[in-house]
C-alpha positions in Angstrom: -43.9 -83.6 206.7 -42.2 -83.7 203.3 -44.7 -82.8 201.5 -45.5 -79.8 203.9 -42.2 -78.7 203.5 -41.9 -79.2 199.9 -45.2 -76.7 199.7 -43.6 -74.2 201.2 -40.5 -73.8 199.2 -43.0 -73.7 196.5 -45.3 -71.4 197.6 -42.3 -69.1 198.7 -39.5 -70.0 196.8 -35.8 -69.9 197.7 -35.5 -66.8 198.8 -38.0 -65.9 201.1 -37.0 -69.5 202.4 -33.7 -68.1 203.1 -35.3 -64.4 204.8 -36.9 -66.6 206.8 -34.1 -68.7 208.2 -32.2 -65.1 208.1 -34.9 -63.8 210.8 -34.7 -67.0 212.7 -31.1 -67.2 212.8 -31.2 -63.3 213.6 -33.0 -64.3 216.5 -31.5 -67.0 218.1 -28.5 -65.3 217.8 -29.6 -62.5 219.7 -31.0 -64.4 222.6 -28.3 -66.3 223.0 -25.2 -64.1 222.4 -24.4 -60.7 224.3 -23.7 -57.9 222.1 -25.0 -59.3 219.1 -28.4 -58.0 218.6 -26.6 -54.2 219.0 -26.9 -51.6 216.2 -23.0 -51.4 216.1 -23.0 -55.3 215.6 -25.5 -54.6 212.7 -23.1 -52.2 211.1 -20.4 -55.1 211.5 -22.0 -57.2 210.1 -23.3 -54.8 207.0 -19.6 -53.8 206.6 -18.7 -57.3 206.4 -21.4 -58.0 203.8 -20.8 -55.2 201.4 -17.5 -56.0 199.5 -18.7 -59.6 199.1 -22.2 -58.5 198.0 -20.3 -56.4 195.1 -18.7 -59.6 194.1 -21.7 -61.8 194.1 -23.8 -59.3 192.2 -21.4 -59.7 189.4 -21.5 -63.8 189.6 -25.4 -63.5 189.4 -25.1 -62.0 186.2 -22.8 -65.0 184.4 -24.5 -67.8 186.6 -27.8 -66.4 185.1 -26.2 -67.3 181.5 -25.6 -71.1 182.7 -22.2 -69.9 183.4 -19.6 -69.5 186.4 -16.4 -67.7 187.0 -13.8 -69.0 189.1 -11.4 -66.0 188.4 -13.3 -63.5 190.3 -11.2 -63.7 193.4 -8.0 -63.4 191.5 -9.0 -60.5 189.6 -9.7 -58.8 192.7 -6.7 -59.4 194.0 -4.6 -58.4 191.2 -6.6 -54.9 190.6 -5.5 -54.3 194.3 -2.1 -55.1 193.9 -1.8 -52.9 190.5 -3.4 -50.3 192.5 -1.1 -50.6 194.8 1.9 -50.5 192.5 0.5 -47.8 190.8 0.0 -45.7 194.1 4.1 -46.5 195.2 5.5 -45.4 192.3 3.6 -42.3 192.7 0.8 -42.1 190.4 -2.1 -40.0 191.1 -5.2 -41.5 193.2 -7.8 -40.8 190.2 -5.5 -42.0 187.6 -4.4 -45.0 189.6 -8.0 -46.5 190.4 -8.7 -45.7 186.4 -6.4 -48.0 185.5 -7.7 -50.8 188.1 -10.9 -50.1 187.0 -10.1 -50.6 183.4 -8.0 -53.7 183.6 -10.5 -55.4 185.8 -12.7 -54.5 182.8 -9.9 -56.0 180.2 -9.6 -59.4 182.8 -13.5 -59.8 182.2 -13.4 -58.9 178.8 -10.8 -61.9 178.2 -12.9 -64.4 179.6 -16.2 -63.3 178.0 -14.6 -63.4 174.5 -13.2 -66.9 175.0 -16.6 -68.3 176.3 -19.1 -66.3 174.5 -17.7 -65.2 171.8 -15.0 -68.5 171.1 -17.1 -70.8 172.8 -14.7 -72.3 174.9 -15.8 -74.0 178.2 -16.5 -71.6 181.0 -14.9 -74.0 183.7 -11.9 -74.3 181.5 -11.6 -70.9 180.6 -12.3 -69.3 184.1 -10.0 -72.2 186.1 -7.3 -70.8 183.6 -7.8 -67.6 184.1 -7.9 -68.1 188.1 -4.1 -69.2 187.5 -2.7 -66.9 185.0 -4.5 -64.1 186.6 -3.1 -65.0 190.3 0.5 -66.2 189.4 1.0 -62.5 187.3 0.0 -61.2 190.7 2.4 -63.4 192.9 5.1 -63.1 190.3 5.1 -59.2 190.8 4.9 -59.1 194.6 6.6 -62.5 195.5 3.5 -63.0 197.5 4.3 -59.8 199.5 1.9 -58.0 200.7 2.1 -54.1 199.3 1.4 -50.7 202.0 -0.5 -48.2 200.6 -0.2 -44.7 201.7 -3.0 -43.0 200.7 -4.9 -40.5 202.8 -8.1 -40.6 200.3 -8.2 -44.5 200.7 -7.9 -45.1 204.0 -10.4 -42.3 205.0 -12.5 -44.4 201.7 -12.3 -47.4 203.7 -13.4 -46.2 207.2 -15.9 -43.3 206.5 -19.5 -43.5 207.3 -22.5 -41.3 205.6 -25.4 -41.3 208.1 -24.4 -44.0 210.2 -23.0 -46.5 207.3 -19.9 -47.1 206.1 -19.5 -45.9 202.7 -18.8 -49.3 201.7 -22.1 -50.7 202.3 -23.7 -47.7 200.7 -21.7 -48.6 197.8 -22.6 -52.1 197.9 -26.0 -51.2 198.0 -26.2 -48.9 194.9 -24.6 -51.5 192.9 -26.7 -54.0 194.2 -30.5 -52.2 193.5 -28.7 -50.8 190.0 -28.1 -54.6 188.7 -31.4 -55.5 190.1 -32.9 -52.7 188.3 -30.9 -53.6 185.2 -32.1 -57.3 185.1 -35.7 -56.6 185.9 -36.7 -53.2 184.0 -34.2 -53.3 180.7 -34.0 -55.1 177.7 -30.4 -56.4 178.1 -31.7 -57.7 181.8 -34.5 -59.5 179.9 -31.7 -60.9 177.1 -29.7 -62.5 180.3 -32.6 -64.2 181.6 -33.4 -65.5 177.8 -30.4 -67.0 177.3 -30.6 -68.7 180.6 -33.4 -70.0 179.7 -32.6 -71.4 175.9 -29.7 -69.8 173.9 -31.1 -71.7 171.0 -34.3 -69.8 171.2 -32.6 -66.9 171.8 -30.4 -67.0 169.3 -33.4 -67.4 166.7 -35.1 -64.7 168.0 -32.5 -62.6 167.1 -30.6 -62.0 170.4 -27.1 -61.5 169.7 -25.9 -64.7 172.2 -22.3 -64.3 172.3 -22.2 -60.7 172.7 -24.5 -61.2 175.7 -23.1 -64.0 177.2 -19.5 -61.7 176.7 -21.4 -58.5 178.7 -22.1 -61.1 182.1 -18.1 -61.4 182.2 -17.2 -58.0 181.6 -20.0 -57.2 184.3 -18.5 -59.9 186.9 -15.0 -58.5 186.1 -15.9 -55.0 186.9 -17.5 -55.6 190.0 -15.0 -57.9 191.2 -12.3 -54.7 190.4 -14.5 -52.3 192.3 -14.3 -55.0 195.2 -10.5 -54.8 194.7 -10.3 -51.2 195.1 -12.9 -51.2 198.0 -10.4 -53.7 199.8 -7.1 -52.1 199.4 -9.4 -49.0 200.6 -10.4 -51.4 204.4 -7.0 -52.9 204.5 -5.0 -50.0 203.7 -2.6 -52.4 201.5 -3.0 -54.9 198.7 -2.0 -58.3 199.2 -1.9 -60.9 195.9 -4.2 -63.7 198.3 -6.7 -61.0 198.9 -9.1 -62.7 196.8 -8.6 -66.4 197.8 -12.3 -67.3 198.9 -13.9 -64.8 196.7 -15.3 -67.9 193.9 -16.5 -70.5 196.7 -18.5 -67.4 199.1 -19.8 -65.7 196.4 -21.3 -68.5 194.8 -23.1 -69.7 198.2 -24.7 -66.8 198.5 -25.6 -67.3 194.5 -27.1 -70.5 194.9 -28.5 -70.4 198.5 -30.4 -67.4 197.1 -32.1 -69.3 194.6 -30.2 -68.2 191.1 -30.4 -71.5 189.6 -27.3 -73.2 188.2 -28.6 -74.1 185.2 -29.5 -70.4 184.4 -32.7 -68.1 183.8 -33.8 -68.1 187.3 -32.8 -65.9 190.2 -31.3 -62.7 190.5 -30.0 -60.1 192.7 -32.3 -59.5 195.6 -32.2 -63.3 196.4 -27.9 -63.3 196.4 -27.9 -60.3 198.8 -30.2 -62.0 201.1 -27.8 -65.2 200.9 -24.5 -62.6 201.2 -26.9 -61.6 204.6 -27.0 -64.7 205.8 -23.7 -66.0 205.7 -22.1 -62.8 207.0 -24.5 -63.4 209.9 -23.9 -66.3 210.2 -19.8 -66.1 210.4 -20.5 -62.9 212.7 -22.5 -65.2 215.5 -20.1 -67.7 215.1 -17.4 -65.3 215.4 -18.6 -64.2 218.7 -19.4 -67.4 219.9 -15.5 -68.2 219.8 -16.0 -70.6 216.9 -12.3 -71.2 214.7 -12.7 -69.6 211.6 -12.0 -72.7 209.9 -15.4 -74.0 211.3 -16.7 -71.3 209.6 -15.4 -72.2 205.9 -16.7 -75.9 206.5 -19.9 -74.5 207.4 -20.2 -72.1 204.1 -19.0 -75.5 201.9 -21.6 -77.7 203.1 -24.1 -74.5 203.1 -22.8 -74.7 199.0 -23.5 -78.1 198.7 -27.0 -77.7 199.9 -27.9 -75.4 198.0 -27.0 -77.1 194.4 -28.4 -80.1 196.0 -32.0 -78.5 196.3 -31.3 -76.8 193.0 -31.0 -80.5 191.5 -34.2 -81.8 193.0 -35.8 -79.2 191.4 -34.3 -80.1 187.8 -35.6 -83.9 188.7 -39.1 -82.6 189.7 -38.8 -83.7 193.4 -39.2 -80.1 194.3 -41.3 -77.7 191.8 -39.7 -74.6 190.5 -40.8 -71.2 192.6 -42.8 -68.9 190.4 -43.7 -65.7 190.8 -41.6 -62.3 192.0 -40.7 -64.1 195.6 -38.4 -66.3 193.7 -37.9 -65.1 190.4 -36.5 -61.8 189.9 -37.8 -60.9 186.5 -41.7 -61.5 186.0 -43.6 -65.2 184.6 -43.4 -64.7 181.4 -40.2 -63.1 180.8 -38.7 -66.2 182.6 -40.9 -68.5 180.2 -41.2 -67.1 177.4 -38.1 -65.7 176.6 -38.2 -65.4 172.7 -41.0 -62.6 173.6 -38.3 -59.9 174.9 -36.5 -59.1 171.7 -36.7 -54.9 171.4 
C-alpha cells in the first residue's frame, strides 16, 4: 500500500493530489450537508477564498526564494487601518487607497532590503517586522476598531460582475497574472533559479539580492491590496484584521506543493490549497463545528504538509516532475543557470 501511494504522488504530484482530495471532499460534503452543494454556497465559499488567495499568491513568490514572511498579516492590517485614518480625516478615496497601496509597497520593500539585499535572516527579519509593523498599528488605534464611511468601498466590498463578487474576480486576475509572471517571464524564471541554487545563480549573472528583494515587495503589495479588499467587506479597519494571515496562507502554500526549501511550486497549486481549506472551514461551518476546531484542523493540515515536503528532501517520497506539480517547465526547474536573458 505504501508504495502504491507513494506512486501516485509521484506520478501526480502535490497538487493534483490535493484536486483530488478537493473533489472528494466537495463531494462528501454535498451528500451529507443540506445547502452545501448550492451555487450560492459556491459563491460563499469563492468570496471566502479570494482575499486569502491574494495573500498567498504573494507568500508563493518569497517561499519560492527559500524564504517566508511572517509580517504579511500585519501589513494587511495596518494598510486597512491607514486607510481608514486617511478616509476619517477626510481624504479622498483615490488618494487614500494610493497611499495604502504605496506603504504596503514601502513595508515590503523594508523587509526585502534587510534579507536580500543586507542578508539578514528572513525569520528574524520578518518576526520583527510582524511586531513593529502591528504595535505602530495598535499604538494608533488602541486596538479600536475604525468605521469607515465610504459609499465606493462598501458597494467595493459587496458588488458582483456576472454573478461573482468583485473580489473573487480580483483575486483571480492577480492570481493567473503571477502565474503568468512565474511561468512565461524572465524574472518568473530568475525566482525559480534562486530557489533552486543562489550560488549558481549568482554566477550566472542573476542579480540575487535584487531578486530576492522583488518576492518581498511582491508579498507586501498583495498583502496591501488584501488590506484594502477587507476594509472594503468589513466596511471598517480593525488593527487584528490580519492575525491568521501568516499561518493560512502558508497552508495553502505548502499543501499546494511550493516546496519549503524553494524552486518548486507556484501559484496554481496555492489556489487549489486556498480552495481546499475555505471548503473545508465552509463544511465545517455548516456542520455546526466551533471555529476553533477549525484552526486546529488548518495547523495540523500545515504540519502535514512540511512533513511530506521533508520526506521528499530525504528521498522517502520522489520529487513530482512535470507541469502537474511544477509550475514552471523541467528544465527551468533544473537547470537554472540556463535562464539568464
Amino acid at each position: 500500500m505504501w508504495t502504491s501511494v507513494r506512486r501516485a504522488v509521484t506520478m501526480t504530484g502535490p497538487a493534483a493530489g490535493v484536486f483530488v482530495v478537493l473533489v472528494v471532499l466537495w463531494l462528501a460534503f454535498s451528500a451529507s450537508l443540506d445547502g452545501f452543494a448550492t451555487w450560492r454556497n459556491a459563491v460563499n465559499i469563492l468570496d471566502a477564498a479570494s482575499i486569502p488567495l491574494i495573500v498567498a499568491t504573494g507568500m508563493t513568490f518569497v517561499v519560492l526564494t527559500t524564504g517566508f514572511d511572517l509580517s504579511i498579516g500585519a501589513i494587511l492590517a495596518g494598510v486597512g487601518v491607514l486607510l481608514g485614518a486617511l478616509l476619517s480625516h477626510g481624504h479622498p478615496l483615490v488618494l487614500a487607497i494610493a497611499v495604502a497601496i504605496l506603504a504596503a509597497l514601502a513595508l515590503g520593500l523594508v523587509n526585502g532590503a534587510l534579507i536580500g539585499v543586507v542578508g539578514l535572516d528572513f525569520f528574524v527579519v520578518t518576526l520583527g517586522t510582524m511586531s513593529a509593523f502591528g504595535g505602530l498599528s495598535m499604538l494608533y488605534t488602541n486596538g479600536r476598531t475604525i468605521p469607515v464611511e465610504s459609499a465606493f468601498m462598501s458597494d467595493l466590498g459587496v458588488a458582483k460582475l456576472a454573478g461573482l463578487p468583485v473580489t473573487v474576480l480580483i483575486a483571480a486576475a492577480i492570481c493567473l497574472a503571477s502565474w503568468v509572471v512565474l511561468r512565461y517571464t524572465a524574472f518568473g524564471r530568475s525566482i525559480y533559479a534562486i530557489g533552486n541554487s543562489r550560488e549558481a545563480s549568482r554566477l550566472a549573472g542573476l542579480r540575487v539580492p535584487l531578486i530576492a528583494c522583488s518576492a518581498y515587495v511582491i508579498s507586501g503589495l498583495l498583502a496591501g491590496v488584501a488590506g484594502v479588499l477587507e476594509v472594503a467587506r468589513l466596511t471598517s479597519a480593525s488593527p487584528n484584521a490580519g492575525s491568521t494571515a501568516a499561518l493560512s496562507a502558508a497552508a495553502a502554500v505548502f499543501l499546494g506543493g511550493t516546496a519549503l526549501s524553494g524552486g518548486i511550486g507556484g501559484v496554481a497549486g496555492t489556489a487549489l490549497g486556498v480552495l481546499l481549506l475555505t471548503t473545508l472551514a465552509n463544511g465545517l461551518d455548516l456542520a455546526g463545528a466551533s471555529s476553533f476546531l477549525q484552526s486546529v484542523i488548518t495547523g495540523v493540515i500545515l504540519i502535514a504538509a512540511i512533513g511530506l515536503e521533508l520526506l521528499r528532501q530525504r528521498g522517502l517520497l520522489a520529487r513530482p516532475r512535470g507541469r502537474g506539480a511544477v509550475e514552471a517547465p523541467p528544465e527551468r526547474a533544473e537547470r537554472p543557470v540556463t535562464t539568464v536573458s
